[in-house]
MOPAC internal coordinates of N, CA, C and O (Angstrom, degrees):
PM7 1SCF
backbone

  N    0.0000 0     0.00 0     0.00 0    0    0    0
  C    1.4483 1     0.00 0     0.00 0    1    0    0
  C    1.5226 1   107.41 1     0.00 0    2    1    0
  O    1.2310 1   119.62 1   -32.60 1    3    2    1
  N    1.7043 1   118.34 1   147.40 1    3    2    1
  C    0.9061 1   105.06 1  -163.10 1    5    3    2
  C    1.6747 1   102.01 1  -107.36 1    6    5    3
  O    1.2310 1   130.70 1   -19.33 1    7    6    5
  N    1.2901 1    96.97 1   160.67 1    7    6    5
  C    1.9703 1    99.97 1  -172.33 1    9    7    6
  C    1.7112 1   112.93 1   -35.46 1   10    9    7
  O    1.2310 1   126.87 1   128.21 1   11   10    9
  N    1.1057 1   104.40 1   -51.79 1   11   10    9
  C    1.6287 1   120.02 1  -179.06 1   13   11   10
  C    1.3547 1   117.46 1   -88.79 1   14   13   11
  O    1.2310 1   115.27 1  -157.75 1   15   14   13
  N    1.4311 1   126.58 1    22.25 1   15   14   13
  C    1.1761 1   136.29 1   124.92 1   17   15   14
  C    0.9647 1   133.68 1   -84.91 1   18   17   15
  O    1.2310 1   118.44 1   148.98 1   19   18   17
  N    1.4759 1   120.58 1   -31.02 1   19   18   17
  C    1.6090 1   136.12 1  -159.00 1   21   19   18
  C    1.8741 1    91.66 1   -83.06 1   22   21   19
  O    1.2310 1   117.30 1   121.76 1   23   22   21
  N    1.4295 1   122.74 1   -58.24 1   23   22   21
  C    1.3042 1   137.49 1   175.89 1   25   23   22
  C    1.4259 1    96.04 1   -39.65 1   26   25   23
  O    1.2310 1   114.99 1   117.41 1   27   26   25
  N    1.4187 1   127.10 1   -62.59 1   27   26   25
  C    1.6696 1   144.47 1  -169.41 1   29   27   26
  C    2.0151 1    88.38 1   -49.14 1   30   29   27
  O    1.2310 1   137.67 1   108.47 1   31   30   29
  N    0.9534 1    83.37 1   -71.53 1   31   30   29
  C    1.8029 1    87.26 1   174.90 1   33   31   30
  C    1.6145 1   119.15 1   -37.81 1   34   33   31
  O    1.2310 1   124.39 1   123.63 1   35   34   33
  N    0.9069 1   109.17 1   -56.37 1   35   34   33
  C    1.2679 1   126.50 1   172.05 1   37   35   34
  C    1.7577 1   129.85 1   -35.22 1   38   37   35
  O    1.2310 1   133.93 1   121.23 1   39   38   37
  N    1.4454 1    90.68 1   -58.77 1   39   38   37
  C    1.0663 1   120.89 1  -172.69 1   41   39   38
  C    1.8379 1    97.20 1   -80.82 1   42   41   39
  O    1.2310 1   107.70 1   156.07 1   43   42   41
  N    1.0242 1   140.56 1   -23.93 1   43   42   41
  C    1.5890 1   141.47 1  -175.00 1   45   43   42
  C    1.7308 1    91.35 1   -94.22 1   46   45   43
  O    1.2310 1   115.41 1   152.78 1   47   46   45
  N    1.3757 1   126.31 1   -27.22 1   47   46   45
  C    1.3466 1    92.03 1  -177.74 1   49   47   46
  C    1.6215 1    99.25 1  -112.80 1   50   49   47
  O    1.2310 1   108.83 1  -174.86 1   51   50   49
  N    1.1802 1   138.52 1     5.14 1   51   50   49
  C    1.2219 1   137.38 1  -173.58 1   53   51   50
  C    1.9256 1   127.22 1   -43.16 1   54   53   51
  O    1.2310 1   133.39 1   150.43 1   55   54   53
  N    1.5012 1    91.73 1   -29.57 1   55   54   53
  C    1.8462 1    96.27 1   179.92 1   57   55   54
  C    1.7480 1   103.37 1   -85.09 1   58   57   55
  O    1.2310 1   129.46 1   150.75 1   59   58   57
  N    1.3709 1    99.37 1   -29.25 1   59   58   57
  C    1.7191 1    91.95 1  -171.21 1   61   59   58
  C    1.6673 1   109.43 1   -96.49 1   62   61   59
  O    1.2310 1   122.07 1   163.32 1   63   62   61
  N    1.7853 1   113.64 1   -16.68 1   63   62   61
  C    1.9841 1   113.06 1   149.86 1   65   63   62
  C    1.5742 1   111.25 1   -62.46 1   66   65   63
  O    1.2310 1   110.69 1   135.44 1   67   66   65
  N    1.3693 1   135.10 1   -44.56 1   67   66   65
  C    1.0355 1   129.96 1  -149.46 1   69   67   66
  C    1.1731 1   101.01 1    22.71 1   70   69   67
  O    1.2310 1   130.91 1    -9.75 1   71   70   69
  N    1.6336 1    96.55 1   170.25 1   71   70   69
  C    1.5683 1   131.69 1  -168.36 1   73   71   70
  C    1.7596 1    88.83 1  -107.22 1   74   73   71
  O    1.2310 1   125.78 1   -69.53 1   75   74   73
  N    1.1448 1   106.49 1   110.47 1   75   74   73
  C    1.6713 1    97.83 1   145.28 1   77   75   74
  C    1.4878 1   111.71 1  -145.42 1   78   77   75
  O    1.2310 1   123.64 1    20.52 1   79   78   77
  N    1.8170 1   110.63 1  -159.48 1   79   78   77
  C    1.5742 1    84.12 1  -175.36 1   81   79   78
  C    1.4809 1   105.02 1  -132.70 1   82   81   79
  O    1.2310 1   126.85 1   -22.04 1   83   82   81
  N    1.1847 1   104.42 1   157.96 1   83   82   81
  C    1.7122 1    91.07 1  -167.38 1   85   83   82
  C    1.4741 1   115.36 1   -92.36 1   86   85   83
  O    1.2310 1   126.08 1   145.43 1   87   86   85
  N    1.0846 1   105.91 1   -34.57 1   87   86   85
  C    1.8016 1   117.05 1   174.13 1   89   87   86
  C    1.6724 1   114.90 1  -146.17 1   90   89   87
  O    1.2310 1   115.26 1    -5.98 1   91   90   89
  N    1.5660 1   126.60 1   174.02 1   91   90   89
  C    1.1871 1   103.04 1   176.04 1   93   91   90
  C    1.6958 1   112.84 1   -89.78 1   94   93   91
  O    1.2310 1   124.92 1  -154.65 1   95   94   93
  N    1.1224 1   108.15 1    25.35 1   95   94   93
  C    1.8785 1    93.23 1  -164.60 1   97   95   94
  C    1.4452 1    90.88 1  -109.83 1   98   97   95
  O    1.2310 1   111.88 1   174.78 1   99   98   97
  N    1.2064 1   132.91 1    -5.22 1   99   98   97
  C    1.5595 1   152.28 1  -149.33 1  101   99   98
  C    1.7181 1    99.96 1  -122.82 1  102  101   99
  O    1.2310 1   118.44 1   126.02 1  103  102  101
  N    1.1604 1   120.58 1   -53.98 1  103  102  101
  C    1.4748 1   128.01 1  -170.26 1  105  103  102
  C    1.4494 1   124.80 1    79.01 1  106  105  103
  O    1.2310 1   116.02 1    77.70 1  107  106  105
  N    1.4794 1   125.17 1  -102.30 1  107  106  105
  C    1.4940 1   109.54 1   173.05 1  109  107  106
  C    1.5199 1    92.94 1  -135.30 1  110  109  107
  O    1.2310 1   123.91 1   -43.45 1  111  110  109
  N    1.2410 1   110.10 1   136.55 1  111  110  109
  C    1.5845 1   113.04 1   173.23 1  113  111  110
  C    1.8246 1   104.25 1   -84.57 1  114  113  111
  O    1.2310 1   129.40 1   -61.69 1  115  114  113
  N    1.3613 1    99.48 1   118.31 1  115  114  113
  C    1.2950 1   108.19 1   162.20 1  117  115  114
  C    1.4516 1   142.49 1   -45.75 1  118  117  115
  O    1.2310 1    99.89 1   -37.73 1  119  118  117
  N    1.2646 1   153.96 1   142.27 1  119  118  117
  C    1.9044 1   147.19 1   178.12 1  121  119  118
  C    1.9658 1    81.54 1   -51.80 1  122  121  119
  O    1.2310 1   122.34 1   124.05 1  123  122  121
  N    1.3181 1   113.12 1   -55.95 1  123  122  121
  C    1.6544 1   106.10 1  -154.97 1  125  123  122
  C    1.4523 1   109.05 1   -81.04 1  126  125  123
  O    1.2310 1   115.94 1   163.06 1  127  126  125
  N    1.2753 1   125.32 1   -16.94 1  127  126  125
  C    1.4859 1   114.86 1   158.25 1  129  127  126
  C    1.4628 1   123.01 1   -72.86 1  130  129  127
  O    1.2310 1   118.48 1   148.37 1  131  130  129
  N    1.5195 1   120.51 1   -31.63 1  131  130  129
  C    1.8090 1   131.76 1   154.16 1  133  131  130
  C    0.8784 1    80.11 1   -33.63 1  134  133  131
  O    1.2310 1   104.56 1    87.78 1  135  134  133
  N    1.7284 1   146.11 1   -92.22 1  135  134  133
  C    1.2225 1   114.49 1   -76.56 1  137  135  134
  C    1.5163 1    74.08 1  -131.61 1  138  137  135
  O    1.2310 1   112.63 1   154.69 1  139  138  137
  N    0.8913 1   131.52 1   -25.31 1  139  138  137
  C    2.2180 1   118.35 1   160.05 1  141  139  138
  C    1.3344 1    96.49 1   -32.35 1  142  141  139
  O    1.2310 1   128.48 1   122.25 1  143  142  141
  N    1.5284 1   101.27 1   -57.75 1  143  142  141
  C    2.1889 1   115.97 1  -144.26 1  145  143  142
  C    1.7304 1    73.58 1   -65.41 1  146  145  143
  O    1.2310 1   106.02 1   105.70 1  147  146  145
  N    0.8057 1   143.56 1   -74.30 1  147  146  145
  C    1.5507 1   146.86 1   170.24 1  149  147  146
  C    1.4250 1   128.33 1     7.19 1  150  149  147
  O    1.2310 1   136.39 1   115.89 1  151  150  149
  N    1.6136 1    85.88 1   -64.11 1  151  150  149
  C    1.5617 1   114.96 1  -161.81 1  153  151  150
  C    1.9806 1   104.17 1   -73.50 1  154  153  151
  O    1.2310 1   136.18 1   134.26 1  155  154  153
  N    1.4994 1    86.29 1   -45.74 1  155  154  153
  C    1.5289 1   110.95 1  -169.85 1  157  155  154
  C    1.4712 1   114.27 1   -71.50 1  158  157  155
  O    1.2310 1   120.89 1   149.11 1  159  158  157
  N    1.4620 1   115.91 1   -30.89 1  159  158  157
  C    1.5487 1   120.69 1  -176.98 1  161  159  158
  C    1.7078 1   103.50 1   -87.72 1  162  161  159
  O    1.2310 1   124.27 1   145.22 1  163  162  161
  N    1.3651 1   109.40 1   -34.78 1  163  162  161
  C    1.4476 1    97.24 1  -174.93 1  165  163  162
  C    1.5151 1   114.86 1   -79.55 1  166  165  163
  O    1.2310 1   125.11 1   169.01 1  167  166  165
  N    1.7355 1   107.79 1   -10.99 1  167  166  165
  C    1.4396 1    87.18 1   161.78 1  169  167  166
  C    1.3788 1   142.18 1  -126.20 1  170  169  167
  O    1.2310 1   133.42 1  -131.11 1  171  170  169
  N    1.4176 1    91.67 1    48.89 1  171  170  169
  C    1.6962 1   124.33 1   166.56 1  173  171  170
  C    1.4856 1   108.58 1   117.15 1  174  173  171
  O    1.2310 1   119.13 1   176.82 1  175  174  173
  N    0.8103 1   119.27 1    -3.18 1  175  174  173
  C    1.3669 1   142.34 1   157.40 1  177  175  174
  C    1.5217 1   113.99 1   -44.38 1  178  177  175
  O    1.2310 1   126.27 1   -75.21 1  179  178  177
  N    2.1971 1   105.55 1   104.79 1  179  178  177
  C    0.8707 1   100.28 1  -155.95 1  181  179  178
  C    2.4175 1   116.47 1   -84.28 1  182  181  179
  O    1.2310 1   112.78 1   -33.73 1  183  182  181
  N    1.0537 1   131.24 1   146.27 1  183  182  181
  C    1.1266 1   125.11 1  -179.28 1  185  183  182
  C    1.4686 1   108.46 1   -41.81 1  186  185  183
  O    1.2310 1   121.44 1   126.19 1  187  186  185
  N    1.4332 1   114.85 1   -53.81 1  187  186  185
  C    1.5391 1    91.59 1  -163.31 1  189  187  186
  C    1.7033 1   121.62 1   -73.33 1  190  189  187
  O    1.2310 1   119.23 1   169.17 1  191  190  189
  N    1.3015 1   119.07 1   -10.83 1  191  190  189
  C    1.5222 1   118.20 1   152.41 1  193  191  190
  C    1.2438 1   117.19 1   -46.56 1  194  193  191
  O    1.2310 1   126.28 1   118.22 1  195  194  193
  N    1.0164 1   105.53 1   -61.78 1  195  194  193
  C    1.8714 1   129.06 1  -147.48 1  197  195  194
  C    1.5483 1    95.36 1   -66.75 1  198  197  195
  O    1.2310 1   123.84 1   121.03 1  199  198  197
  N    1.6470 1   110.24 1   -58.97 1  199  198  197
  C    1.7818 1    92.69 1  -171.09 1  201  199  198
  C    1.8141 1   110.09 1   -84.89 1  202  201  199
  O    1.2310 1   125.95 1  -176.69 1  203  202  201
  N    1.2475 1   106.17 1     3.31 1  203  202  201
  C    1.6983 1   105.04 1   171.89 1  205  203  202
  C    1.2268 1   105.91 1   -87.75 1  206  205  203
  O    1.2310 1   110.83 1   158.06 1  207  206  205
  N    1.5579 1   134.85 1   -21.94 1  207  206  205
  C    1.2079 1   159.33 1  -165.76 1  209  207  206
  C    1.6977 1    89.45 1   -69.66 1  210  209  207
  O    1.2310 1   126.74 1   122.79 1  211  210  209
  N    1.5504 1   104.64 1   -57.21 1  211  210  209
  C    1.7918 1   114.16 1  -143.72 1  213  211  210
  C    1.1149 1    83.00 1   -97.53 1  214  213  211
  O    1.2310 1   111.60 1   173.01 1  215  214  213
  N    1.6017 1   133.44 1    -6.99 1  215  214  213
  C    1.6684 1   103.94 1  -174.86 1  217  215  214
  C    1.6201 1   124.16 1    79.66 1  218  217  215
  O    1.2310 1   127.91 1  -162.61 1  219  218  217
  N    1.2413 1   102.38 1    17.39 1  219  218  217
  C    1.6814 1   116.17 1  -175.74 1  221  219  218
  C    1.8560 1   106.13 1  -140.63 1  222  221  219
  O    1.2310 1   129.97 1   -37.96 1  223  222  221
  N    1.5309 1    98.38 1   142.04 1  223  222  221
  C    1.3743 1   110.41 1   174.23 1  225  223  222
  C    1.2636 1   114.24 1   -66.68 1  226  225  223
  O    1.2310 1   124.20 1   -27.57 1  227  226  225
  N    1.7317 1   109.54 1   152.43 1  227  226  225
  C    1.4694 1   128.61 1   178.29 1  229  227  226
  C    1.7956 1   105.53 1   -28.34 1  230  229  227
  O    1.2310 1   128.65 1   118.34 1  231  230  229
  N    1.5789 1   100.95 1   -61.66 1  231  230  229
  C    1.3562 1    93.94 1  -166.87 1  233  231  230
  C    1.5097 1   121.60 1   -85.76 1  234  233  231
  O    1.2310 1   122.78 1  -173.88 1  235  234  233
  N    1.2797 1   112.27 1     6.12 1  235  234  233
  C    1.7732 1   109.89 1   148.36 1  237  235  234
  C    1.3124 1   114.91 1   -80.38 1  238  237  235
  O    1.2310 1   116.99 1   138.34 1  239  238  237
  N    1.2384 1   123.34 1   -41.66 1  239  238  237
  C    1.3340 1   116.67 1  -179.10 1  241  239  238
  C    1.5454 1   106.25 1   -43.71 1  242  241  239
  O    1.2310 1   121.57 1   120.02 1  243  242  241
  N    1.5265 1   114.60 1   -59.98 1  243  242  241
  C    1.5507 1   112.53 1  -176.41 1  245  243  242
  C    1.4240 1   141.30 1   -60.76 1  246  245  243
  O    1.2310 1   128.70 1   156.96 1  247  246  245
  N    1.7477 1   100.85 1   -23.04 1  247  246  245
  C    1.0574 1   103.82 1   128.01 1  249  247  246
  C    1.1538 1   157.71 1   -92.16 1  250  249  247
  O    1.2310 1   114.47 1   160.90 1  251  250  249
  N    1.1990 1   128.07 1   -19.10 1  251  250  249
  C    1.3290 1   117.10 1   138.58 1  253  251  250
  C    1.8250 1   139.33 1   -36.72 1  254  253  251
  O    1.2310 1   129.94 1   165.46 1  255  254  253
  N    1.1644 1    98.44 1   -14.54 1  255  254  253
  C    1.3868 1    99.67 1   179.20 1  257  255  254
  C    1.5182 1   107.74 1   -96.68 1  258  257  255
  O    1.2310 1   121.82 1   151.22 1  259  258  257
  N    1.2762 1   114.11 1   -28.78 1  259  258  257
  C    1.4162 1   130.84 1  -170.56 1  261  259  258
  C    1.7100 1   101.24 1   -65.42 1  262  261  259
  O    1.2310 1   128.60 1   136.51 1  263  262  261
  N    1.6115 1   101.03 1   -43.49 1  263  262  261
  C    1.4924 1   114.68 1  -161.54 1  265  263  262
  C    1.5098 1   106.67 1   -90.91 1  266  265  263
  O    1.2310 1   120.89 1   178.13 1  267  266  265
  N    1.7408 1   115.91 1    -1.87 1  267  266  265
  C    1.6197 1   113.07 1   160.06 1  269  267  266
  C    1.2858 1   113.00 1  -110.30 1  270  269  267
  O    1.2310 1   126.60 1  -178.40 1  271  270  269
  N    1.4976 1   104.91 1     1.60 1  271  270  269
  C    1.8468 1    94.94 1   162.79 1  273  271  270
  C    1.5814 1   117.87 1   -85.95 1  274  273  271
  O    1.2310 1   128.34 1   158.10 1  275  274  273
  N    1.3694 1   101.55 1   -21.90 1  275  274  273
  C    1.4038 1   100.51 1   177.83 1  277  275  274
  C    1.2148 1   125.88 1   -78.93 1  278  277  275
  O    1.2310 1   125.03 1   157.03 1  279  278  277
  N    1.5263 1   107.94 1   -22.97 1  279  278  277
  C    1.5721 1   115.90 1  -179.93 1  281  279  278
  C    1.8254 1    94.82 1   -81.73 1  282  281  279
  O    1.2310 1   110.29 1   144.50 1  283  282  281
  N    0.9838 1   135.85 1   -35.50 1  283  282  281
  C    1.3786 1   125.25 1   161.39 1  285  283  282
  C    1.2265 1   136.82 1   -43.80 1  286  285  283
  O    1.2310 1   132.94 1   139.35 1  287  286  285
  N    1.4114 1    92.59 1   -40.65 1  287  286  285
  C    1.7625 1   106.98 1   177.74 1  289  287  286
  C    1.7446 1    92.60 1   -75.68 1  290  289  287
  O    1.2310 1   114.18 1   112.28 1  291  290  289
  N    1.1558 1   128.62 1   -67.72 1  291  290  289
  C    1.3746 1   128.25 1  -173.01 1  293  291  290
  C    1.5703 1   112.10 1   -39.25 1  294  293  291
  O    1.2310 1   124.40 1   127.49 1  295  294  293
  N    1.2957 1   109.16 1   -52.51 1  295  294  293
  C    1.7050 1   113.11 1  -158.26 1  297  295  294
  C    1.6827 1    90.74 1   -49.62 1  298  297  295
  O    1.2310 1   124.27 1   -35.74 1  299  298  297
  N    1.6027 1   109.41 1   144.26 1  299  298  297
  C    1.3420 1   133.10 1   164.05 1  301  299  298
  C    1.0908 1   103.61 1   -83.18 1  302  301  299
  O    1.2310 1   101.49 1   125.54 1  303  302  301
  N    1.4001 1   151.34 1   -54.46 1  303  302  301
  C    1.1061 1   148.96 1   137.40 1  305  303  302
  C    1.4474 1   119.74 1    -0.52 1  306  305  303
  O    1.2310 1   117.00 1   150.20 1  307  306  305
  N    1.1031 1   123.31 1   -29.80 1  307  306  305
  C    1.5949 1   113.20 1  -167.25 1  309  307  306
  C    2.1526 1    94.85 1  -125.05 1  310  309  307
  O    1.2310 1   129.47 1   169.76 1  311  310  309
  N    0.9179 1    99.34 1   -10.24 1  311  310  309
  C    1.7437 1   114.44 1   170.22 1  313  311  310
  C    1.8041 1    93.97 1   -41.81 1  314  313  311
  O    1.2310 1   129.51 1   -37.12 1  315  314  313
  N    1.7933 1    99.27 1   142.88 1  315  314  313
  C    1.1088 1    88.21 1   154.86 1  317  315  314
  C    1.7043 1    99.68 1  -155.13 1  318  317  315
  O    1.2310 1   136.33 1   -19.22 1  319  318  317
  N    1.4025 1    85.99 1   160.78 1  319  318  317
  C    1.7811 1    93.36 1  -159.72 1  321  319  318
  C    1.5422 1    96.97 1  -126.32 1  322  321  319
  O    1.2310 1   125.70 1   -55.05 1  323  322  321
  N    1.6813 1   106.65 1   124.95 1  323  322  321
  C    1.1508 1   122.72 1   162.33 1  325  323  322
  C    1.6085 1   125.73 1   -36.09 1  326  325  323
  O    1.2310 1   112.31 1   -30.57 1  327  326  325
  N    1.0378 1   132.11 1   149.43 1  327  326  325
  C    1.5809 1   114.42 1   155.54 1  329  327  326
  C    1.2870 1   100.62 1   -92.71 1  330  329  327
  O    1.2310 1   143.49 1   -20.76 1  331  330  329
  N    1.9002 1    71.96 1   159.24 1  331  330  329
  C    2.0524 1   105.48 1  -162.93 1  333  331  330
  C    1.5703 1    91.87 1   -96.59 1  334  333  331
  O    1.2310 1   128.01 1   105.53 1  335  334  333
  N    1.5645 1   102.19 1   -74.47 1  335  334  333
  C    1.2178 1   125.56 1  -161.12 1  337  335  334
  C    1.5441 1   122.30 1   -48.71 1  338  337  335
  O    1.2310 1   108.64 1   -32.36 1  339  338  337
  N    1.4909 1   138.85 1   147.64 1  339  338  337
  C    0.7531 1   126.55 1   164.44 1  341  339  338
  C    1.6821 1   145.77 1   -29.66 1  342  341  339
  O    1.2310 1   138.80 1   121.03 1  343  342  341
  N    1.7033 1    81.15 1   -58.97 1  343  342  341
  C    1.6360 1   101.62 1   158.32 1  345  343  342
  C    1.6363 1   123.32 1   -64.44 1  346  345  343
  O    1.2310 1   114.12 1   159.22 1  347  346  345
  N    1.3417 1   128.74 1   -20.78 1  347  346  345
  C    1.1953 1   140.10 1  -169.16 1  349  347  346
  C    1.7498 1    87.90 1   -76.41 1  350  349  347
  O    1.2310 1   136.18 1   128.04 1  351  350  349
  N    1.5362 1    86.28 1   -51.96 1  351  350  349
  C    1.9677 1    83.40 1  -171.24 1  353  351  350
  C    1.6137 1   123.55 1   -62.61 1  354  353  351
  O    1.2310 1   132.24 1   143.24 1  355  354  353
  N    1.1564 1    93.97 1   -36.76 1  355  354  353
  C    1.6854 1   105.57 1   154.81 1  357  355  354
  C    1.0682 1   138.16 1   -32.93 1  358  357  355
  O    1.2310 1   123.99 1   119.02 1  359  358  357
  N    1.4278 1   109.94 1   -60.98 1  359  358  357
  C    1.4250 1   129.78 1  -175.42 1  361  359  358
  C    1.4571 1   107.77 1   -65.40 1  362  361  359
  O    1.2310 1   124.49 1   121.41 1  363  362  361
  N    1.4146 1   108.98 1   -58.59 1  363  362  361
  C    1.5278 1   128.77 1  -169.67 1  365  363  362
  C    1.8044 1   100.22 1   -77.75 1  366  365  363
  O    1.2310 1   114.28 1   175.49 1  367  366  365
  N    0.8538 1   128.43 1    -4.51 1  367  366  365
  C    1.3288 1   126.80 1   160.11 1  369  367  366
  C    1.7034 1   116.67 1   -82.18 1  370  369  367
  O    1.2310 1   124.32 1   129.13 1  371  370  369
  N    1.4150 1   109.31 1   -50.87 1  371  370  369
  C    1.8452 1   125.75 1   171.30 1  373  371  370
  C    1.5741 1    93.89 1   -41.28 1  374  373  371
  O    1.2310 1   126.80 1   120.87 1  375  374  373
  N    1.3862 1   104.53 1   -59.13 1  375  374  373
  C    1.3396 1   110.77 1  -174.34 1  377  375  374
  C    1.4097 1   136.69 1   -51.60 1  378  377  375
  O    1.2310 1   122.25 1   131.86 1  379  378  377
  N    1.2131 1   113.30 1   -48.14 1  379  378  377
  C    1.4907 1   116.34 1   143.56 1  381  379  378
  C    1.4614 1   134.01 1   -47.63 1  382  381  379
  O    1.2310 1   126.05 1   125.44 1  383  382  381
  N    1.1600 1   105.97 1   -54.56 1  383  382  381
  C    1.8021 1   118.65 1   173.12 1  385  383  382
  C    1.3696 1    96.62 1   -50.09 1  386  385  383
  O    1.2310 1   113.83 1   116.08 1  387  386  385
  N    1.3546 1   129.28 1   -63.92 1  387  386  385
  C    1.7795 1   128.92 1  -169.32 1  389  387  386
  C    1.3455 1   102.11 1   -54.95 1  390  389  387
  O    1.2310 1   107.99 1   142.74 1  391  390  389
  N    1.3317 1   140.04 1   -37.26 1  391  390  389
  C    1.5880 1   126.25 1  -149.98 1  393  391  390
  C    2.0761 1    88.01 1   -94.36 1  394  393  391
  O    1.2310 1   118.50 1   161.12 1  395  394  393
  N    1.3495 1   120.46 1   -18.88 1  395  394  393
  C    1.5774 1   113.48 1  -146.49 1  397  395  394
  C    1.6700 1    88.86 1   -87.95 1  398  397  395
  O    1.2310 1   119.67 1   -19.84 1  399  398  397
  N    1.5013 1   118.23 1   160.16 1  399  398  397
  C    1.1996 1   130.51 1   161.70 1  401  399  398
  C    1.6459 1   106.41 1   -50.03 1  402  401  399
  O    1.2310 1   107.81 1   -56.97 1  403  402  401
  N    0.9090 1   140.36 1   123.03 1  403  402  401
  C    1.9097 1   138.80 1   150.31 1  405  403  402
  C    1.3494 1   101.10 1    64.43 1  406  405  403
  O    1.2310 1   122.85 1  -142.53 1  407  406  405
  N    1.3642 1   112.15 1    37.47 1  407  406  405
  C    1.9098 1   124.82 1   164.65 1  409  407  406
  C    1.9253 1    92.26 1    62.16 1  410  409  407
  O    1.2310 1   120.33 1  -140.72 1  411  410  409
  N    1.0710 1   116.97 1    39.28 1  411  410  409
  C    1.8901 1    98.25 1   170.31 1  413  411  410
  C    1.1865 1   127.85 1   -73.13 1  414  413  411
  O    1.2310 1   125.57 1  -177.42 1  415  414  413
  N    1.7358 1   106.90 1     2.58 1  415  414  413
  C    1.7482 1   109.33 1  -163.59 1  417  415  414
  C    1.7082 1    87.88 1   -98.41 1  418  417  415
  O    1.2310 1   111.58 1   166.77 1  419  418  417
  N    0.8060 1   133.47 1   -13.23 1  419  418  417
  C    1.7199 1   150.78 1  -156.13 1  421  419  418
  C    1.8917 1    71.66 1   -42.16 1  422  421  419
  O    1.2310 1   131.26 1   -50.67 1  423  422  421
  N    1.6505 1    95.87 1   129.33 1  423  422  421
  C    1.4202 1   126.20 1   163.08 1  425  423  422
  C    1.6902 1   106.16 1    79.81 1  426  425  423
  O    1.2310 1   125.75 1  -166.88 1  427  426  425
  N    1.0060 1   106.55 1    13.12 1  427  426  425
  C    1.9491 1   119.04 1   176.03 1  429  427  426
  C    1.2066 1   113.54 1   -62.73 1  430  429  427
  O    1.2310 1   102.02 1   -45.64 1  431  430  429
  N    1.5445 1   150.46 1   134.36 1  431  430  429
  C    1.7785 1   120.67 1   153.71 1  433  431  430
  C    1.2736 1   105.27 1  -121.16 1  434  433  431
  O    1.2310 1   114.39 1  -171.31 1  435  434  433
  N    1.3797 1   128.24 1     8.69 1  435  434  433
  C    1.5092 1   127.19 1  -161.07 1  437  435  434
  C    1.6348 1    90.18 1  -169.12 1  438  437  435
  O    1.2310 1   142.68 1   -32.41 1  439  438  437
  N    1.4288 1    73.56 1   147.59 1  439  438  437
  C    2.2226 1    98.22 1   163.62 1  441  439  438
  C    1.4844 1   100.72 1  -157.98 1  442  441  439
  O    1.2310 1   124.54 1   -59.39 1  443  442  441
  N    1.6819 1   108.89 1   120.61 1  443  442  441
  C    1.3001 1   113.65 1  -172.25 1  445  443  442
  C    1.7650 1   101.87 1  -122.31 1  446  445  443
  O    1.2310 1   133.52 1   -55.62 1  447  446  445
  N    1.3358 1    91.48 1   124.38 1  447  446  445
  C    1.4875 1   103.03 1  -161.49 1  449  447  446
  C    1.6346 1   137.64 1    71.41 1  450  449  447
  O    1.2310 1   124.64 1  -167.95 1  451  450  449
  N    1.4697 1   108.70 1    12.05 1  451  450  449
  C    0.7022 1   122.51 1  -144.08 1  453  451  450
  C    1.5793 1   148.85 1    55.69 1  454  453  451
  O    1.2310 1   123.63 1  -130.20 1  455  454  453
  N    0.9942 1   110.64 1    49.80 1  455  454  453
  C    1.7254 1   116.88 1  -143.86 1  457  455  454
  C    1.8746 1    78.44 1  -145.19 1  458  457  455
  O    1.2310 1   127.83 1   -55.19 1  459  458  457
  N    1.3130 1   102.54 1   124.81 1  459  458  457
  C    1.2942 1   110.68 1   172.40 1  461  459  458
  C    1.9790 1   110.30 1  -104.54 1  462  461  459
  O    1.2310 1   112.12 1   -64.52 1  463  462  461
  N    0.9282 1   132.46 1   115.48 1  463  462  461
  C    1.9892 1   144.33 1   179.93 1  465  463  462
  C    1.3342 1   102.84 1   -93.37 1  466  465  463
  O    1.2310 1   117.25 1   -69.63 1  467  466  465
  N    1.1042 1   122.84 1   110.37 1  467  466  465
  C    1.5318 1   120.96 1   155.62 1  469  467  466
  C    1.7084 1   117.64 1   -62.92 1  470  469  467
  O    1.2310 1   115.86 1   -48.06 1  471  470  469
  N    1.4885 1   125.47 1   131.94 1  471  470  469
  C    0.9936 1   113.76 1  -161.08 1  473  471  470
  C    1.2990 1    88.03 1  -143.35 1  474  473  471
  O    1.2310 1   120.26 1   -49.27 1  475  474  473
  N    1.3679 1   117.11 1   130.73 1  475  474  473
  C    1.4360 1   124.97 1   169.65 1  477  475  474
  C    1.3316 1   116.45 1  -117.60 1  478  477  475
  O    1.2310 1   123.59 1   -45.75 1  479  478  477
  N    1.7406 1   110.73 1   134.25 1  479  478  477
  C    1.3524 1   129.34 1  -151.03 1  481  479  478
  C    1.4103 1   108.34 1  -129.86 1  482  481  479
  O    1.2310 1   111.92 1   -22.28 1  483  482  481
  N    1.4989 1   132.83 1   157.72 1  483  482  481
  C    1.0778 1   106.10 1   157.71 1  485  483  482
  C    1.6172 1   109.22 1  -137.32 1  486  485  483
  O    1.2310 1   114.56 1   -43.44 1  487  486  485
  N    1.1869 1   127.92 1   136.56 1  487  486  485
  C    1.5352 1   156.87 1  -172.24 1  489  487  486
  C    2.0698 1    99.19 1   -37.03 1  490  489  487
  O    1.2310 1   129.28 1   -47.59 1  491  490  489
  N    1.7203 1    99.73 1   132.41 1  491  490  489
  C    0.9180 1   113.52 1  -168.54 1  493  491  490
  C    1.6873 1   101.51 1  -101.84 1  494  493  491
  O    1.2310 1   126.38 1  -179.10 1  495  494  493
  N    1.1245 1   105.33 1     0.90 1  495  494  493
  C    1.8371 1    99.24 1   178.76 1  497  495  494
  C    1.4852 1   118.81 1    -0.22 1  498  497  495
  O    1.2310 1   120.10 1   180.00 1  499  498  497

């Protein structure tokens, strides 16, 4: 991730991480130290590095991680909405076809998590 995404990140969950502090030997855990301990555990990234890493106990780490998944799930900012509309499906279909090797995404409008589902439909004419 790049610096000026991670900040971008940051900044969408910052009211629902708040800053507070967990003890005095610790001080105040930062939105951008959450959201490393965050970043780093969800992607295999084992705990006992990560919160010896950040300078915070087991059970801040867990919460802290708990308390930047939720501000993720919450942020409107990070929401994402299918297309409805015809034209929505359109667009976001072009869109797929342009990014794929030799158009293979042709009829795509979404990828959630990256995980592509073949889904067979049939036409409401």
């Amino acid at each position: 991730m790049h610096y000026s995404s991670f900040i971008k990140l940051c900044s969408f969950i910052e009211n629902n991480v708040k800053k507070i502090y967990s003890d005095p030997s610790v001080g105040v855990i930062t939105t951008e130290i959450a959201l490393h301990c965050c970043l780093r555990w969800l992607a295999g990234g084992s705990y006992h590095d990560i919160y010896l890493l950040a300078g915070i106990s087991r059970a801040t780490f867990y919460v802290y991680c708990h308390r930047v998944i939720r501000a993720i799930n919450k942020s409107p900012s990070l929401s994402y909405n299918l297309p409805t509309t015809p034209q929505e499906i359109e667009v976001a279909s072009e869109g797929f076809k342009s990014i794929s090797s030799h158009d293979v995404m042709e009829g795509c409008v979404a990828a959630i998590d990256g995980i592509i589902f073949q889904v067979i439909t049939t036409r409401m004419d």
